[in-house]
C-alpha positions, 0 to 999 in steps of 0.5 A, a space after each residue: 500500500 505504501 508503495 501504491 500511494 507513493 506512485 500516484 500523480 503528484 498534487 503539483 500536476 507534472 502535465 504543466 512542467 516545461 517539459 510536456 508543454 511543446 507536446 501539448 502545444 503540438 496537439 492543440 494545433 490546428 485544433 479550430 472546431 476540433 473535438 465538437 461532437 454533434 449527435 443528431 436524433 441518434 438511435 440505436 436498438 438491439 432487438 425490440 428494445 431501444 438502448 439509445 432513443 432519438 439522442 440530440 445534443 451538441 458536445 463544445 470543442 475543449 470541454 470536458 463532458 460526463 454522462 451520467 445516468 443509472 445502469 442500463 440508461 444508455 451512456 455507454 453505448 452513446 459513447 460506443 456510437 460516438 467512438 464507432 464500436 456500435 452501428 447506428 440504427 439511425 440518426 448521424 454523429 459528426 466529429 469535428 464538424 465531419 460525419 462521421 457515422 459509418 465511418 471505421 473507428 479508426 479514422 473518427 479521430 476518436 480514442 477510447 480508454 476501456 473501463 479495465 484499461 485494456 493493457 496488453 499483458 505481456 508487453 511492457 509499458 513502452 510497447 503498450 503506449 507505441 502499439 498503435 504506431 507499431 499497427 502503422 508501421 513505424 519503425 521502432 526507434 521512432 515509435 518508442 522516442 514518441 511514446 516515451 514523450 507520452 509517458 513522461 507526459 503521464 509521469 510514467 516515464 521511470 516505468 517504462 520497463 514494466 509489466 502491467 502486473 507490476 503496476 498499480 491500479 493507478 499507474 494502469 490508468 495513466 499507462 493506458 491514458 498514455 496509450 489513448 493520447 499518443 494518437 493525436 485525437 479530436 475527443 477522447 472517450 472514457 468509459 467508467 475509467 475510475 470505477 475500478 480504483 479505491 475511494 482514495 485514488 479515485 479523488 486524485 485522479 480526477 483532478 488529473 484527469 480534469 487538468 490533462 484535459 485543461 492543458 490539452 484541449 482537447 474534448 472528453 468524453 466521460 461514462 460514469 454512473 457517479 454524481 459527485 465524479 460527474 460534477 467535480 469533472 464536467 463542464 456539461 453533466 448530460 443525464 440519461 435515462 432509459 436510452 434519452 437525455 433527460 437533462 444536459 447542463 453545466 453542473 451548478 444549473 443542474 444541481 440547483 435547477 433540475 429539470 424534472 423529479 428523475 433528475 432531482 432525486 438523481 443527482 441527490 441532495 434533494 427532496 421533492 415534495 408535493 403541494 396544491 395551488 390554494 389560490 392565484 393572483 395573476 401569475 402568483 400562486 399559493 402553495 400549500 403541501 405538505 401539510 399547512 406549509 405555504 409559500 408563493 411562487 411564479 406559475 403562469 398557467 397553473 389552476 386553483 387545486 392543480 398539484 405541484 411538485 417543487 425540489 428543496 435541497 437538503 442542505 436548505 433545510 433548518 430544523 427546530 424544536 417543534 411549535 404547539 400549533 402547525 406553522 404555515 411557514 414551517 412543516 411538522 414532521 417526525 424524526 424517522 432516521 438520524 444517520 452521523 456523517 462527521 460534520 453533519 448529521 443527515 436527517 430523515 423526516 416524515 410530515 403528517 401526510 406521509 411525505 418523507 424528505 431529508 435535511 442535513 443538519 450540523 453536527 453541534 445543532 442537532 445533537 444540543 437538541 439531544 432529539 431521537 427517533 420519534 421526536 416531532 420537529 419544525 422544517 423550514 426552508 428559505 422561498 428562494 431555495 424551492 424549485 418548481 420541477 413539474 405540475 401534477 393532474 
């Protein structure tokens, strides 16, 4: 373990020492438009059931864009319709402002690291990251002196010796980064490239993964089905769900304005609860739900007993002791769950109407209340922190 830790990517990223930067200026030139991904009603279906639904969405040159969605929603084989390992069924995909859809991976200007990275066991690190120049002929000095320039872009030069089965986790992954970049892409495609190391190293490599792409400028394409990887990576967080694009936006506009009830209960720290319009004047409306809580929000089109369902994130919610007589300003709830989570405590509440949403509390206010499972409690919220998701029959 000790020797695994020492080998990870160093917090001062070696990608910005003056000894990568005539690399990376080569790969960015020439780079207008370069790395644009343009999806155009792509579908594509494997029998009877549709993986991928009518997907429309354009991906910026230079940005760093995550898929995000549960198993089985369609990310991964987006990204294998992107990369040119599944035929579509219809619909187009251009590449730097070139389509591309029936063209042969190999000429998409396209890379992809694997989820397990792919190594090829018995070659070593150098003849791995040159393989792809070995397959065009290039003879070996040449193939090596480039892939050596990867490598130590990676910071792996001192192992270029070495096995796969001789390296951590960690240094797989930049091997195979290596391996990926030393073809000059437009985009890089990456399925799941985190998931198979530890809490710890999965942190730190984010960040480099996040500063390679800075430096580079290139486009990545990144699967995971992880929300706190998505925001800590992406300029743009596409969510999918069940082969369509539920939500594609930056990922502060996504985490404070979710498109819809999946999205908010995805991407977590949110409750979604229900209400009724009690009344309306002009294009303000009276909510009240769950229970006697009220609040007045903007809704054009809404009619007098309409239902409305409304996000709050967790972390909006205050608690306090609770009132002999319902609050309008406040629900009654009951404490159901109290989870410890260090610095925070996350709450999980219940209001008379069955309704169940959660606040996370800090650790010295909720334990100088000494409350406990069954304890009645007041919630409330700030008006600005509600967010209209979605009105009901």
């Amino acid at each position: 373990m000790i020797f695994m830790v020492s080998c990870i990517w160093h917090v001062s990223c070696k990608f910005c020492e003056g000894k990568s930067k005539p690399l990376i200026a080569k790969m960015q030139k020439n780079a207008t438009h370069r790395g644009r991904v343009d999806l155009i009603s792509l579908t594509k279906s494997f029998g009877a059931g549709l993986a991928v639904d009518h997907v429309s969405i354009t991906i910026p040159e230079n940005s760093y864009c995550c898929l995000l969605g549960p198993s089985g929603c369609g990310k991964t084989t987006t990204l294998r319709l992107i990369a040119g390992h599944e035929t579509a069924s219809s619909g187009d995909v251009l590449i730097s402002n070139r389509e591309v859809t029936n063209t042969e991976p190999a000429l998409r200007g396209t890379a992809m690291m694997f989820q397990n990275y792919a190594l090829f066991p018995h070659l070593n690190c150098l003849d791995n990251v040159a393989f792809s120049l070995r397959m065009r002929g290039i003879n070996r000095k040449t193939r090596h002196t480039k892939a050596l320039e990867f490598l130590s872009l990676v910071d792996m030069a001192a192992y270029k010796e070495r096995m796969p089965s001789q390296l951590s986790g960690g240094q797989q992954q930049r091997v195979a980064l290596a391996r990926a970049l030393i073809t000059n892409p437009d985009v890089l495609l990456l399925d799941e490239p985190l998931s198979a190391l530890d809490p710890f190293l999965r942190t730190r490599m984010r960040t480099e993964l996040r500063q390679l792409q800075k430096n580079l400028e290139i486009t990545f394409i990144h699967v995971t089905h992880s929300q706190e990887e998505a925001m800590a990576l992406a300029d743009l967080v596409v969510v999918m769900q069940k082969g369509r694009i539920e939500q594609a936006d930056a990922p502060r506009e996504l985490y404070n304005a979710p498109a819809n009830t999946f999205v908010a209960e995805f991407i977590g720290g949110h409750n979604v609860l229900s209400g009724v319009v009690k009344s309306k004047s002009g294009s303000k409306a009276l909510i009240e739900g769950p229970g006697a809580f009220q609040f007045e929000m903007t809704l054009e089109e809404a009619a007098i007993g309409s239902g409305l369902n409304y996000s709050v994130r967790s972390d909006s919610v205050r608690l306090e002791p609770a009132a002999t007589e319902p609050a309008t300003r406040s629900i009654q709830a009951t404490i159901k769950e109290a989870e410890y989570a260090g610095s925070d405590v996350r709450v999980t509440l219940q209001a008379a109407d069955g309704q169940e949403f959660i606040a996370v509390s800090p650790e010295a206010d909720f334990y100088s209340q000494a409350w406990r499972i069954g304890d009645r409690v007041n919630a409330s919220w700030d008006s600005q922190n509600i967010h209209a998701i979605g009105q009901t029959d």
